[in-house]
TIBA-276087 format. One line per field, with one value per residue (C-alpha): residue in three letters; x negated, y negated, z negated. Coordinates in pm, whole numbers, plus 50000, padded with zeros to 5 digits. Example, Ala and Ser with C-alpha at 12.3 -4.5 7.8 and 13.67 -1.06 7.14 Angstrom:
residuo = (ala, ser)
c1 = (48770, 48633)
c2 = (50450, 50106)
c3 = (49220, 49286)
END
This chain:
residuo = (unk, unk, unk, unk, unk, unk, unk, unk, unk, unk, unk, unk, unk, unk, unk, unk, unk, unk, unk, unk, unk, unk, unk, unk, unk, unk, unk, unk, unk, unk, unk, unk, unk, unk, unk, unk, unk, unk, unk, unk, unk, unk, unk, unk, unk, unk, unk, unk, unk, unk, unk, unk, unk, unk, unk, unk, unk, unk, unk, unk, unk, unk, unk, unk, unk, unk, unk, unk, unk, unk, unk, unk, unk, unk, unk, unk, unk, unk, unk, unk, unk, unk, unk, unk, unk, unk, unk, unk, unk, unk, unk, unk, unk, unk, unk, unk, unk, unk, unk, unk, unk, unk, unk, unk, unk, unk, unk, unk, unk, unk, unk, unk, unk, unk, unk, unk, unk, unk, unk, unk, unk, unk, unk, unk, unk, unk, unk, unk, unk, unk, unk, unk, unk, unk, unk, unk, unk, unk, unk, unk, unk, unk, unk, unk, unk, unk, unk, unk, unk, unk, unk, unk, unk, unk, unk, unk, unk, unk, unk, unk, unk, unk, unk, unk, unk, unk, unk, unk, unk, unk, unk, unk, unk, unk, unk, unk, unk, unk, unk, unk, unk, unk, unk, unk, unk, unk, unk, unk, unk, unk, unk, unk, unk, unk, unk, unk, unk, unk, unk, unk, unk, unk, unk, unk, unk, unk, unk, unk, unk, unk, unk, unk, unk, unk, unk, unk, unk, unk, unk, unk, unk, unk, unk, unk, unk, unk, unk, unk, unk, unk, unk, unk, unk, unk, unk, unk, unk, unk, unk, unk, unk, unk, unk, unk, unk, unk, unk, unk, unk, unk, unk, unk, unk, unk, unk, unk, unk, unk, unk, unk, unk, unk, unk, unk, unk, unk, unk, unk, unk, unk, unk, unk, unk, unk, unk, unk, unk, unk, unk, unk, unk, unk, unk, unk, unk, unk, unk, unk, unk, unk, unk, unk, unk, unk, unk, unk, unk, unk, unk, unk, unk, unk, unk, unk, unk, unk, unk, unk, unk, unk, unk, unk, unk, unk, unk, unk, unk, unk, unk, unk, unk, unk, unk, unk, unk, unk, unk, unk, unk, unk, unk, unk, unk, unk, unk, unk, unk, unk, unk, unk, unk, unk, unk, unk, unk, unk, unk, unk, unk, unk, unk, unk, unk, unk, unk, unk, unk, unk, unk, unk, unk, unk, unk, unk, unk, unk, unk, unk, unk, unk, unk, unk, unk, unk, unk, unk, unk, unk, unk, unk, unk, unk, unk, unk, unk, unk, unk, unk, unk, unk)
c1 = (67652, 67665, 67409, 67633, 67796, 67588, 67755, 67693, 68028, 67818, 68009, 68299, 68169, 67885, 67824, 67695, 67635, 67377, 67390, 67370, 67727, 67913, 67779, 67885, 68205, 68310, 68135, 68329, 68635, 68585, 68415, 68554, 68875, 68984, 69099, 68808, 68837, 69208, 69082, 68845, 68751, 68411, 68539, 68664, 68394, 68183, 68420, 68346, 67969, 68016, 68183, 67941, 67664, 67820, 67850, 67457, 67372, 67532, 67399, 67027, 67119, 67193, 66933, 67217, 67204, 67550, 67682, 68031, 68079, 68025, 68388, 68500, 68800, 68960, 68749, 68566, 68915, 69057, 68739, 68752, 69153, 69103, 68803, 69018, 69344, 69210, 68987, 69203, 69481, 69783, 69695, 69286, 69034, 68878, 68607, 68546, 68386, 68482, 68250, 68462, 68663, 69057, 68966, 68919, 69117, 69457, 69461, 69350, 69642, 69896, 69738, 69800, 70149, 70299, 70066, 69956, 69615, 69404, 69168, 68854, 68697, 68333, 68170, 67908, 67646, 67628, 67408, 67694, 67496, 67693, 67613, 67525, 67594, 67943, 67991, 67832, 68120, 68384, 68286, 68431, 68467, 68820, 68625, 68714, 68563, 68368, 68352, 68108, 68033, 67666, 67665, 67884, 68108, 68077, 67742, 67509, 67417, 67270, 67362, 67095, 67251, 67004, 67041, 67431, 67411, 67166, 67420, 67680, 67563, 67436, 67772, 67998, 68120, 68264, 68190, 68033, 68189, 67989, 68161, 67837, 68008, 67818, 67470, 67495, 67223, 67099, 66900, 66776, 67019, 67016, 67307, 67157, 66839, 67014, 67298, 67623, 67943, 68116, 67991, 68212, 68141, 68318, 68110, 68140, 67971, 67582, 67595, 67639, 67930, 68262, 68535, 68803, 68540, 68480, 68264, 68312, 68034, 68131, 67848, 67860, 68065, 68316, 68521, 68804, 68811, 68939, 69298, 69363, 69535, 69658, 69798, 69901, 69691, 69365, 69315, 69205, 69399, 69724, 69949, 70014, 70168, 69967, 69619, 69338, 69033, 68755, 68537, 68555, 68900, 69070, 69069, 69067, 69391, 69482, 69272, 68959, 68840, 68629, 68537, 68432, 68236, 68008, 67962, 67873, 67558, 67437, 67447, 67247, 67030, 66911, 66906, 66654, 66425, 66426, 66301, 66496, 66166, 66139, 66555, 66531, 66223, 66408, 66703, 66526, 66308, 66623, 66805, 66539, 66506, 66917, 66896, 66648, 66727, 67117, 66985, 66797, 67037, 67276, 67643, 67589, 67678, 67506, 67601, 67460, 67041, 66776, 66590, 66654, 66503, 66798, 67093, 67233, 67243, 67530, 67561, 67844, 67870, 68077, 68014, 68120, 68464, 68527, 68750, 68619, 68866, 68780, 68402, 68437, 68617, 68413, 68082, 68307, 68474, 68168, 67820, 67992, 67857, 68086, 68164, 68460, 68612, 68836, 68890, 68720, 68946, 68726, 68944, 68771, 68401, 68556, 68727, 68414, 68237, 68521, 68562, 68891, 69155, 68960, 69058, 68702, 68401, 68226, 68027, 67737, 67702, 67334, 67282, 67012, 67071, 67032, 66747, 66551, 66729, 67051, 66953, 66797, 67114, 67330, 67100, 67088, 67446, 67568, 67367, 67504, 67847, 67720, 67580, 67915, 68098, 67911)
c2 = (78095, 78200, 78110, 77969, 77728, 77389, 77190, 76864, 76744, 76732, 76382, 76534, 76836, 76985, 77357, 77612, 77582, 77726, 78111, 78031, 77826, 78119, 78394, 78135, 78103, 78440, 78566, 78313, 78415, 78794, 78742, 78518, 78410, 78182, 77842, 77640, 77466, 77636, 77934, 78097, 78371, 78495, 78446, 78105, 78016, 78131, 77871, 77572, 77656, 77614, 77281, 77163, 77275, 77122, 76754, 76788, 76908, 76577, 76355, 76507, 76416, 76076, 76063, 75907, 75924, 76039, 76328, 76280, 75960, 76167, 76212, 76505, 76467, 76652, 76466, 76180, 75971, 76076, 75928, 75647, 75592, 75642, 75393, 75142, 75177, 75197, 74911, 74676, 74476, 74295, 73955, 74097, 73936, 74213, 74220, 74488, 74517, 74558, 74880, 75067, 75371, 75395, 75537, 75185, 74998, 75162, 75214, 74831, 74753, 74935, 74738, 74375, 74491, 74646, 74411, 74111, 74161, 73962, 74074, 73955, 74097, 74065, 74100, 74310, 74219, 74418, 74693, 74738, 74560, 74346, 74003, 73870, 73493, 73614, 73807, 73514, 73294, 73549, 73587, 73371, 73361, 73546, 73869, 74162, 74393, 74452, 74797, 74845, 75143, 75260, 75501, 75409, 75740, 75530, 75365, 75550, 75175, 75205, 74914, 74754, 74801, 74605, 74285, 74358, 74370, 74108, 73862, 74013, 73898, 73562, 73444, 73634, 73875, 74143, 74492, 74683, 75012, 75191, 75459, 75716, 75976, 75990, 75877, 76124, 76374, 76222, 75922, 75807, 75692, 75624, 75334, 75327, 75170, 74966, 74837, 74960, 75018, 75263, 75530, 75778, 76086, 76404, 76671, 76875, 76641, 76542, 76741, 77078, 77188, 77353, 77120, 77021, 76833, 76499, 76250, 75946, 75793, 75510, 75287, 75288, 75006, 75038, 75259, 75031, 74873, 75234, 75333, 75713, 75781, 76114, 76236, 76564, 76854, 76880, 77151, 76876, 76735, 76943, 76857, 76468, 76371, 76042, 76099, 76135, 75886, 76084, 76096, 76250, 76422, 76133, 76138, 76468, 76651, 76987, 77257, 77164, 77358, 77532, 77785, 77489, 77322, 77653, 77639, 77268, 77330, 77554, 77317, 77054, 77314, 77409, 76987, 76983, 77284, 77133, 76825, 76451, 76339, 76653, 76607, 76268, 76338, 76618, 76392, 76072, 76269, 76414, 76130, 75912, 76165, 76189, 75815, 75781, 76054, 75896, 75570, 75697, 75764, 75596, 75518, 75573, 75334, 75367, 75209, 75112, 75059, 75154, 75248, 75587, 75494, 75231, 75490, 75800, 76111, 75943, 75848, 75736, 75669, 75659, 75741, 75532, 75674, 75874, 75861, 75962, 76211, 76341, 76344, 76557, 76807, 76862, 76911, 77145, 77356, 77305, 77337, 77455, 77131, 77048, 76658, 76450, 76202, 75917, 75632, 75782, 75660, 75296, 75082, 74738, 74832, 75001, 74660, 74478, 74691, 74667, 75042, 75063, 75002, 75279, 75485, 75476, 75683, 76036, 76053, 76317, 76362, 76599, 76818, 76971, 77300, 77147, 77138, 77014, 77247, 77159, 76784, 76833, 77021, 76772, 76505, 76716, 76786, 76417, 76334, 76599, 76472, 76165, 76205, 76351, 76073, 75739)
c3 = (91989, 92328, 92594, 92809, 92568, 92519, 92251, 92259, 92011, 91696, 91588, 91559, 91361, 91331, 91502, 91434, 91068, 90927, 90862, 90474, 90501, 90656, 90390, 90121, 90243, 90278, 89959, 89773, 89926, 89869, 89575, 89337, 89533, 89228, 89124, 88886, 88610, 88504, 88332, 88062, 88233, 88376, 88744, 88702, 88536, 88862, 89056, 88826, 88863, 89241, 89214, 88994, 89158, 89453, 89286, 89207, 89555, 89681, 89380, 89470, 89866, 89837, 89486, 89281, 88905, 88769, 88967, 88788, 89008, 89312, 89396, 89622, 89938, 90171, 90432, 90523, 90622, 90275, 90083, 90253, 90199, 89795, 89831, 90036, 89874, 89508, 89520, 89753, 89535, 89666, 89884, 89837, 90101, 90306, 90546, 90824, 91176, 91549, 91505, 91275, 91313, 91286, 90892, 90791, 91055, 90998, 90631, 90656, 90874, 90649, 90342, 90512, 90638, 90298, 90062, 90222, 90262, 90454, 90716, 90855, 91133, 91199, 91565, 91702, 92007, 92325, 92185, 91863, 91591, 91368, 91395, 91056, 91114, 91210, 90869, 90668, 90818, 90670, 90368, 90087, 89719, 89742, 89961, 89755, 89941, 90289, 90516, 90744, 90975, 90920, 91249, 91489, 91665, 92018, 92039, 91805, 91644, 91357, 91118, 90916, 90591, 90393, 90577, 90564, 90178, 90154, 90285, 90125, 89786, 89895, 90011, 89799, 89514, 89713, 89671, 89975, 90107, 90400, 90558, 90636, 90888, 91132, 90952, 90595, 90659, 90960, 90837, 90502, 90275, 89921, 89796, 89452, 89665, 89907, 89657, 89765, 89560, 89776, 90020, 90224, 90437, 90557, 90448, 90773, 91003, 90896, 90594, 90773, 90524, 90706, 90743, 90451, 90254, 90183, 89967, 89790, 89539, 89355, 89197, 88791, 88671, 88854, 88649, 88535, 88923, 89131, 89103, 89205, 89513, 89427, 89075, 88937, 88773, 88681, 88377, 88144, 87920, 87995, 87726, 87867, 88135, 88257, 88461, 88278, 88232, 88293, 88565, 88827, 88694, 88684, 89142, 89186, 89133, 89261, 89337, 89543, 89910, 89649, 89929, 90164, 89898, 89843, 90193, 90204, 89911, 90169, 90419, 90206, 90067, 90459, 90479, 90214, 90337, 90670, 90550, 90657, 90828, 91054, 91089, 91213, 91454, 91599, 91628, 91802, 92034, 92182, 92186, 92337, 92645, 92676, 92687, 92937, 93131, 93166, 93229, 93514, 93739, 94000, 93901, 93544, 93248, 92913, 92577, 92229, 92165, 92431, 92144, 91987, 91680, 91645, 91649, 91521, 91792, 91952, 92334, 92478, 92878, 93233, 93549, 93803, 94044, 93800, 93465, 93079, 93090, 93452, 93350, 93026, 93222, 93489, 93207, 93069, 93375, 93566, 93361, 93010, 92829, 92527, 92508, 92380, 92602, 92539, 92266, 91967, 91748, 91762, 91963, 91867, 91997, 92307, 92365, 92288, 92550, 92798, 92823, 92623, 92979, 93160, 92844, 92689, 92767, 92721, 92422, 92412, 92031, 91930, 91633, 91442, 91609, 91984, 92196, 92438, 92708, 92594, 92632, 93036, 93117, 93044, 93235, 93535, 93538, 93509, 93796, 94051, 93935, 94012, 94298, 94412, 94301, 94381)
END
């Protein structure tokens, strides 16, 4: 990493990876080099180690019981398509949020347009949280199933899953899928505890993997309830010519970003030395000052929680005379600060915070592997563009 390059994009992916996730990747690729779980010999054998081994890493992450329901993706939107269009059945009651991302919102749309399906949508309050009174009016004895952002990509809200799931199973029967992309190895989170059905992540965000990996756990029980979105080859039971039953072959046809998923037990594995209590320190204290420090000065909008402890490392402003678009550049051409600009693919909480006509806002998004420097920079250079500009 140079020293002139301040990233500050870490909800998009995560960079850099740790040094760990770079050796793996290239000493599985000069290495071994083959496909698991098609051959016999000591090689392939190697790769079906590292899938495994990958499965557990994940299970131990999120302290789930049966690995094999770990399912892996090509990335966070693909997990959470299999989850949405195998559980989802023609004229199904779904409830989402305003908060969630265009993962759940268009294959949602595509589901009521081509099947019927009806869809709820639950609001949020200024600072992003859902409000639970409004999901309690959704939900109904027909709710099939209902998605809910934990970490939101525009305000950093933080949802409080428990109450979510509380009322979920007070006031209906419906399954509950959280889509973790932006909270997965940023924040505690164990569905076995909480009760959820379905989780999905990318594994390149949070996680610290590279990118072309995704993760979908599905609660035991479940088994007879998900329909595979993909079919084809899997080296088991060759000689038929209908999927196979078991789990997890069953979703997971095709060869697998084996290289990508030896980099991504690296990436837990650093997770885990680290420790998810010095993680999440690391990640509130900087938050907490980027927060302040934004909200300090002339001209400048902030969004989502005052409190850092209520978000993920995610914060999303504007700056008055000035467009998101026009902002991000500047940070970038100006003081080399790395930010994404724009929509965020989450046009319902934009809306709700009336920054989707200006074309959204300029989300500052922190990492493990920023600092407090990075953090002051970026305060300091929003207010001389401010200043300019106001």
């Amino acid at each position: 990493m140079t020293s002139s390059r301040i990233y500050l994009d870490n909800a998009a992916t995560t960079w850099p990876k740790p040094e760990a996730v770079y050796q793996a990747v290239d000493e599985y690729q000069r290495r071994i080099g083959c496909s698991p779980g098609r051959s016999t010999y000591a090689d392939a054998l190697a790769a079906d180690r590292v899938v495994l081994e990958a499965r557990l890493a994940v299970a131990r992450w999120l302290r789930v019981g049966q690995a094999d329901h770990v399912l892996f993706a090509f990335n966070g939107t693909d997990a959470l398509n299999t989850a949405l269009r195998g559980m989802i059945r023609p004229g199904d009651h779904v409830v989402t949020t305003i908060a969630d991302h265009n993962s759940v919102l268009r294959p949602l749309r595509w589901l009521a347009e081509q099947y019927g399906v009806r869809v709820d949508y639950v609001a949020c309050d200024s600072e992003g949280f859902v409000e639970l009174d409004a999901l309690r009016s959704k939900l109904n004895r027909a709710t099939r199933l209902v998605a809910v952002n934990h970490g939101s990509n525009v305000t950093g809200t933080l949802q409080r899953l428990e109450a979510i799931v509380d009322v979920v199973r007070r006031h209906s029967s419906a399954m509950v899928l959280v889509d973790a992309a932006q909270s997965l190895g940023h924040v505690p989170l164990f569905p076995e505890e909480i009760g959820i059905d379905l989780l999905a992540a990318p594994g390149h965000k949070g996680l610290l993997g590279p990118a072309g990996t995704g993760i979908l756990y599905v609660r035991p029980g479940l088994e007879e309830e998900l329909v595979p979105l993909r079919f084809g080859g899997t080296g088991s039971r060759s000689d038929e010519d209908r999927q196979p039953d078991e789990w997890p072959d069953r979703y997971e046809p095709g060869n697998p970003n084996t290289p990508a998923l030896a980099g991504l037990i690296k990436g837990i594995e650093y997770l885990e030395q680290r420790g998810l209590d010095d993680l999440r320190a690391h990640e509130v204290t900087l938050t907490q000052r980027l927060i302040d420090g934004l909200h300090a000065i002339p001209g400048v909008e902030v969004y989502g929680p005052k409190n850092a402890a209520d978000r993920v490392g995610v914060v999303s402003i504007n700056v008055k005379g000035l467009s998101p678009h026009e902002l991000a550049a500047i940070l970038d051409g100006q003081f080399h600060i790395q930010v994404r600009a724009g929509i965020h693919c989450a046009p319902l909480i934009h809306r709700r915070l009336g920054t989707l006509e200006r074309g959204g806002a300029v989300r500052f998004s922190l990492g493990p592997f920023n600092t407090l420097e990075h953090v002051e920079a970026a305060i300091a250079a929003v207010g001389q563009i401010a200043q300019h500009f106001t």
